[in-house]
Residue, then its C-alpha position, 0 to 999 in steps of 0.5 A: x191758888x192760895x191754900x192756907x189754914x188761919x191756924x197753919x203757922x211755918x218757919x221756913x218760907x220758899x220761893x220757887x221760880x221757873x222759867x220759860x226755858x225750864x230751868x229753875x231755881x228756890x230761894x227760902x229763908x227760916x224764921x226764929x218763930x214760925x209765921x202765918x200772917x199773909x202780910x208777912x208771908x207777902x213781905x219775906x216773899x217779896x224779899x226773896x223775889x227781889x234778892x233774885x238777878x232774872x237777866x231779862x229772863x221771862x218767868x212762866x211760874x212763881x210759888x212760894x211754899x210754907x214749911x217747917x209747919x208748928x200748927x197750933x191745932x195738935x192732931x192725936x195719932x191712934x194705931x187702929x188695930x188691923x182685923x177688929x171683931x174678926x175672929x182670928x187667932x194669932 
């Protein structure tokens, strides 16, 4: 499963491998400008997968994450006070 907003854009992508012993290990690599298109994200994960020695190893899980996250939709933080309208007097 693959969940990616179109206006998510990160720096930093991670490629996570586990292995059918349970051990594991994560490559990543950081960007000068932050990424979001599939393609690239595909190309610098295939980058990374490459860049690993598996030893005839069998691999029971593959991820890759973004991070580093410049999202282009900013969000406005407001502090909503604790007891509105409730009649307490400090």
């Amino acid at each position: 499963m693959f969940c990616f907003q179109e206006q998510d854009r990160g720096r930093t992508l991670t490629l996570k491998v586990k292995f059918s012993d349970y051990q594991q290990l994560t490559r990543s690599k950081t960007m000068l400008a932050p990424i979001s298109e599939l393609s690239t994200i595909f190309e610098v994960a295939k980058a990374l997968f490459e860049s690993i020695d598996l030893e005839n190893r069998s691999i029971r899980l593959l991820g890759i994450s973004l991070s580093n996250l410049d999202n282009a939709k900013q969000t406005q933080v407001i502090q909503l006070p604790l007891f509105q309208n409730a009649g307490i007097i400090f």
